[in-house]
C-alpha positions as CSV (number, residue, x, y, z in Angstrom):
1,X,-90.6,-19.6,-12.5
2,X,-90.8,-23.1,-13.7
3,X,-94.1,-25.2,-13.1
4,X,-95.2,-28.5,-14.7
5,X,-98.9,-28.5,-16.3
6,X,-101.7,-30.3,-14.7
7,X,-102.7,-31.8,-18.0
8,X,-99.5,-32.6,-20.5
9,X,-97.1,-33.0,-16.9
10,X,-94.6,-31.7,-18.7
11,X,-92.0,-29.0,-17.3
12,X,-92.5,-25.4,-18.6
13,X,-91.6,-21.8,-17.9
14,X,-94.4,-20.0,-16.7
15,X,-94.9,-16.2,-18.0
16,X,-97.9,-14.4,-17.0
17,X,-100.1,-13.0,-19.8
18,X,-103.1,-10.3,-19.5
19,X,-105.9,-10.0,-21.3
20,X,-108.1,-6.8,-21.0
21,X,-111.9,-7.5,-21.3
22,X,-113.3,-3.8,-21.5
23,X,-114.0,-1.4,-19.0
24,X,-111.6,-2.0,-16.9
25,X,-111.5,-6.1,-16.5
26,X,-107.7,-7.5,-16.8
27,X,-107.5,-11.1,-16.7
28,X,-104.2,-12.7,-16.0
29,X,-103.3,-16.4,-17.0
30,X,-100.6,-18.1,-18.0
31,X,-100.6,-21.1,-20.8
32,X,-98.5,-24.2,-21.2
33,X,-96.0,-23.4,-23.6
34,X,-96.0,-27.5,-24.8
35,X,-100.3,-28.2,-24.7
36,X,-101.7,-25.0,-24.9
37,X,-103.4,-25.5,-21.4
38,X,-104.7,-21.8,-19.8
39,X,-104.8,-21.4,-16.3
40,X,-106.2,-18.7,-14.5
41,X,-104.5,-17.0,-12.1
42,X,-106.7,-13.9,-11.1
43,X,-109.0,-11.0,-12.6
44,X,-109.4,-7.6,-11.7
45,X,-111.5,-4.4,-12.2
46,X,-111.3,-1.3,-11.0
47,X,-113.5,-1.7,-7.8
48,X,-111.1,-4.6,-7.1
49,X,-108.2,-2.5,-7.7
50,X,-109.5,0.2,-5.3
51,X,-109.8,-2.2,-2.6
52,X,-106.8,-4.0,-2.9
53,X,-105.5,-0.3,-3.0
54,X,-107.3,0.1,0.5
55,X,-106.0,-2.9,1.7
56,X,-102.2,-1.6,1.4
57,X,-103.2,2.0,3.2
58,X,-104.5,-0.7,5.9
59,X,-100.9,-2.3,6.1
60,X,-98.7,0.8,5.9
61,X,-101.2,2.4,8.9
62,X,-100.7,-1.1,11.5
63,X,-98.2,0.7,13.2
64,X,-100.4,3.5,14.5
65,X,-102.7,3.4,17.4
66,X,-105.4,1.8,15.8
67,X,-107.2,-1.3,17.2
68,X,-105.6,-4.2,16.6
69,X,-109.0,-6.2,16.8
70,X,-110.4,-3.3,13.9
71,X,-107.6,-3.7,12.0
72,X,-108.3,-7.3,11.3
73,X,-111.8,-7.0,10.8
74,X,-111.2,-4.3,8.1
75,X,-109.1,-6.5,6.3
76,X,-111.2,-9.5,6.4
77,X,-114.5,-7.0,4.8
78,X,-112.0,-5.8,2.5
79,X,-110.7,-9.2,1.5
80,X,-114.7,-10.8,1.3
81,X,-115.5,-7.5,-1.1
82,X,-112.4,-8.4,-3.3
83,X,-113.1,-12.4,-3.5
84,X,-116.5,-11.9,-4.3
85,X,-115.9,-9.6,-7.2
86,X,-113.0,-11.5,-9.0
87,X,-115.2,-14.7,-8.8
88,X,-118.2,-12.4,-10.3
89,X,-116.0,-11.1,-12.8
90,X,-114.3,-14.5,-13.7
91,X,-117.8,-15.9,-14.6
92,X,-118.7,-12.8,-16.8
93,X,-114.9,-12.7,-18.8
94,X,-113.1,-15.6,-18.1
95,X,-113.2,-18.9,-19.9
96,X,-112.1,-20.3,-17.0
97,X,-114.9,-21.5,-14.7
98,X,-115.0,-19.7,-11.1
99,X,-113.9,-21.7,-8.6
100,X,-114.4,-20.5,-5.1
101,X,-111.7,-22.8,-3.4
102,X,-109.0,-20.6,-5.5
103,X,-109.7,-18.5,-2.6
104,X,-109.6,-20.8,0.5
């Protein structure tokens, strides 16, 4: 995929790197292959990982007879727990500041 950097403007192909932290913590980024610039693109942990897990058992199961109304609200919890945890854990690991609108 081919994106042009916020700070050089220059055209580059982006290829998304990963960088484990530890117990667990897998940042991914990708850098401009002309100024060097990182941007962040997401970080996960294993209670992350279990919930986005959870969120795909949610979205194979839509088709049964659960409530549609319930169905939506577990997504949304699920989706709060996530968001909160990968800006928590891009403070701790990143060098990227968190930035809650990522989310928005």
């Amino acid at each position: 995929m081919n994106s042009q950097c916020d700070n050089c403007k220059l055209n580059f192909v982006v290829t998304l790197q990963e960088k484990k932290h530890g117990k667990g913590i897998r940042e991914s980024f990708f850098t401009c292959t002309h100024c060097q610039t990182k941007f962040f693109v997401f970080i996960t942990d294993d209670y992350i990982r279990q919930h986005q897990n959870k969120l795909k058992k949610i979205y194979r199961l839509k088709n049964t007879d659960e409530q549609v109304d319930d169905f939506y609200q577990d997504i949304d919890e699920i989706k709060r727990k996530i968001e909160t945890r990968m800006t928590e854990q891009r403070g701790k690991y990143s060098d990227s500041p968190p930035t809650p609108e990522i989310f928005n």
